[in-house]
C-alpha positions, 0 to 999 in steps of 0.5 A: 335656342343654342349656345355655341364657341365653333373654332374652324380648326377644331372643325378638321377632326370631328371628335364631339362628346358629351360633357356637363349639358354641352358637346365638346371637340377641341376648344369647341362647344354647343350647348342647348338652352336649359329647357326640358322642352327642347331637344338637341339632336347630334348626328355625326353618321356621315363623318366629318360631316357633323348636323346638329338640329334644335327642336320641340321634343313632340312637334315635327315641324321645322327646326328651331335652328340646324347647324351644319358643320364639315372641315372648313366651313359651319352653316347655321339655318333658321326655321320660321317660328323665330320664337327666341333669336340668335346672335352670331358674332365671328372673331379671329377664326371663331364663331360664336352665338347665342340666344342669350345677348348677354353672352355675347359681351366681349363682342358688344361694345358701346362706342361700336354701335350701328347709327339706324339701329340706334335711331330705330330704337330711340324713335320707335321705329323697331325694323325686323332685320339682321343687323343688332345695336352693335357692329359686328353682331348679327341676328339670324331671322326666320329662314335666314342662314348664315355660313362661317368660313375662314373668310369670315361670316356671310348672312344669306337671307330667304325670299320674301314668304307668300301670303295671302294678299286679301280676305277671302269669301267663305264658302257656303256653310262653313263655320268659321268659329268651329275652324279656329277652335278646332285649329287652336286646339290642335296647335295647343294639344301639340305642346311639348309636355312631358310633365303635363305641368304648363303656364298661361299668361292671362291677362283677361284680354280676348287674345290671351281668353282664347288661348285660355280657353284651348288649354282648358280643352286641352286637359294638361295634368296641370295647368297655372295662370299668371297676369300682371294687374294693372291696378286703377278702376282699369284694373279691378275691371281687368281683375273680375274679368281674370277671375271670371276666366280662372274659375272657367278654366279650373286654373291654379292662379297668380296674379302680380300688382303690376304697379310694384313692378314698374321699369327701372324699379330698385329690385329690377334688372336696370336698377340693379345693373345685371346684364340684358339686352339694351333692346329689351321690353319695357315692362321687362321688370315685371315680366321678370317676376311672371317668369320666375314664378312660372319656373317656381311652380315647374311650368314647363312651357307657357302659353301667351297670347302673343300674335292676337292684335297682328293676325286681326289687324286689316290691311292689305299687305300689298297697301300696307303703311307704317305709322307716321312716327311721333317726333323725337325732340331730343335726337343728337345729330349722328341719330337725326342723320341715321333716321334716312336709314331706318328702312334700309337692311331689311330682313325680306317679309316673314311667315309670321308678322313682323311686329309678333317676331320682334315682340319674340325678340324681346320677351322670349330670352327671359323665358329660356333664362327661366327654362320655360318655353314659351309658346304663341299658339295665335302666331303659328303658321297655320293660325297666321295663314287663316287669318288672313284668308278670314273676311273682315268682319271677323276680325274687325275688333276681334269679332271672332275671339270675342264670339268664341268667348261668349260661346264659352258662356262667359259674360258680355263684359269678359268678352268685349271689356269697354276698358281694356288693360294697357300698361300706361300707368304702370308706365307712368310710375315707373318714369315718375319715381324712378326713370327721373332719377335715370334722367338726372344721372344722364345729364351728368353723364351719358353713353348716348350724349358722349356718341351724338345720338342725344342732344343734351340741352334738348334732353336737360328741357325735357327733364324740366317739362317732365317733372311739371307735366302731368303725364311724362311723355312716354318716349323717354323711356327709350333713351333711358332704357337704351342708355341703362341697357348699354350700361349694364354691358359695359 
């Protein structure tokens, strides 16, 4: 949640000041994101031993990130909220870090990628770990630290975090309802608001419901909700549940066609070529307008439903396995290679699940590049941990949500649709009318062709197979929005 330029020189005489937003020593800098709810705080009382710390203006749990900085040397830790990341890059004597990928261009070169992250990303395959695309550059994970010296950068990673290995047997007359309510609603009410103006991303899904439904009873001064329409008799089903919610919760609503959205659409981020991280979402072009219209409306923060589908998934973490992946016809030899690594470099287990950190890592920037703050009340600690002490039955199917939902007083169809929203029309078009064009640009020329990670004639078969088939195999969208991510950074 920082941005910074630490030169180890300007570390020597601690004289930092404020300037424009940023504290300045030397040809140093840190600046915070522009989110009215976070604060940087700066304590130089113990001289030139100097502690930086970013966090939520009301909640007092752990930092977001701390920086600690002394003659010689800078450390940098991470708490486990992970809610955006933090790429670090060292050069000659120089750290440099952000939130924000983009801001690290100078050090993100295409012919400098690291191959098991590459083939992650092409197969589908997303690790949590610290290594990013490129060589040289590092994510710092939930409690991981990272110290810079005159030797270079060092990343230190935590021991793996302790859970909760198999459900648990409810005690005699204990409501397990009432404990997430009351859980949830405490977690909501703790939103760092000055203003009281807050989003809502609501789909009209149980997990994004039931955020709904605690900021309701959070009474916030002002409360918008936002959700992408998926469109199709899907959608109008989508549409009714939303309206259902909206007129529940008294929200001021926006709702957004999806489908006028789809990836790499002429006004998105791909198309257009502005800078963003390769590793992005998908649905990035529509979550784009989410966003804007949230900072257009003065959203301090928004609440999302991030976490819902990870904290009632079943499984035990000591039996846990990962999903055989679909094949990827078109790999290049240097990514067919890179796939027996995929596993290795790890981050250690995390507090929170894996899956609702990397979603973070993708979703989350946007956000601060709106200045809002988003916050995943099902993914905070002390939801995760109660969770997973839940017995099954509550959370097979999202039985607990749904409950919640009914006892709300909302109908049968909001709280178990039979047709749940999913984006793969919106996928689809998006492939369809503009990702082909994408493909036929990369048969003439490729970032990914030129460095062995796509085999061009496997690639040129799949451009001929797609536009016959009736559905375009979906896992083109990684190479071509892999290959346009890259491009916009060069």
């Amino acid at each position: 949640m920082l941005s910074m330029r630490l030169c180890l020189a300007d570390l020597q005489e601690p004289r930092w000041r404020t300037e424009g937003g940023r504290w300045i020593n030397g040809e140093s800098w840190i600046e915070p994101a522009n989110v009215s709810a976070l604060v940087m705080e700066v304590n130089d009382d113990r001289a030139p031993r100097v502690r930086v710390r970013v966090k939520e203006c009301k909640r007092e749990e752990a930092d977001f990130v701390e920086l600690t900085m002394e003659p010689g040397q800078a450390c940098l830790s991470a708490g486990v909220f992970g809610t955006a990341p933090l790429y670090l890059a060292e050069r000659a004597g120089v750290l440099h870090a952000s939130w924000d990928l983009t801001l690290l261009r100078p050090h993100l070169r295409a012919d400098r990628l690291v191959p098991r992250v590459v083939a992650r990303t092409l197969t589908r395959q997303h690790r949590y770990a610290s290594e990013t695309l490129f060589e040289g550059v590092h994510r710092l994970t939930e409690r991981a630290s990272a110290t810079f010296t005159s030797s270079g950068l060092r990343i230190h990673h935590p021991e793996p975090a302790e859970h909760v290995l198999e459900p648990r047997t409810l005690r005699p007359g204990v409501d397990p309802l009432a404990a997430l309510d009351g859980l949830l609603t405490e977690v909501i009410r703790q939103a760092p608001t000055a203003t009281g103006c807050v989003g809502v991303e609501l789909s009209g899904g149980a997990d994004s419901g039931n955020v709904a439904l605690a900021v309701k009873a959070a009474r916030f001064f002002e409360v918008h909700s936002f959700g992408l329409l998926m469109g199709g008799s899907v959608g109008r089903q989508q549409e009714e549940r939303r309206r259902a919610l909206v007129e529940h919760c008294g929200f001021h609503d926006t709702a957004i066609p999806a489908m006028q959205h789809p990836p790499f659409c002429p006004d998105g981020v791909r198309a257009l070529c502005k800078p963003h991280d390769p590793a992005g979402a998908f649905y990035q072009e529509a979550f784009d307008v989410v966003r804007e219209q949230a900072a257009s409306r003065r959203c301090e923060i928004m609440f999302t439903g991030s976490g819902g589908d990870e904290i009632n998934a079943h499984h035990s973490r000591r039996q846990a396995e990962l999903p055989t992946p679909e094949p990827v016809p078109w790999l290049g030899d240097k990514a067919v290679r890179a796939l027996a690594e995929v596993n290795e470099h790890l981050a250690p287990i995390p507090v929170l699940p894996v899956p609702t950190l990397m979603a973070f890592g993708m979703h989350n920037p946007g956000f601060l590049r709106a200045g809002v703050w988003p916050v995943s009340p099902l993914a905070h600690p002390r939801i995760v941990r109660f969770m997973e002490q839940l017995p099954h039955e509550h959370k097979h199917g999202k039985a607990l949500f749904r409950e919640r939902i009914r006892q709300a007083g909302l109908p049968e169809w909001v709280a178990a649709p039979a047709e749940p929203e999913n984006f793969l029309t919106v996928l689809e078009k998006g492939l369809r009318s503009y990702g082909l064009p994408v493909l036929d640009d990369m048969l003439r020329e490729s970032v990914l062709v030129d460095l062995g990670y796509l085999d061009p004639k496997a690639l040129a078969q799949a451009r001929d197979g797609a536009a016959a088939a009736p559905v375009i195999p979906d896992l083109l969208c990684d190479a071509l929005a892999l290959e346009v991510g890259l491009r916009s950074l060069m």
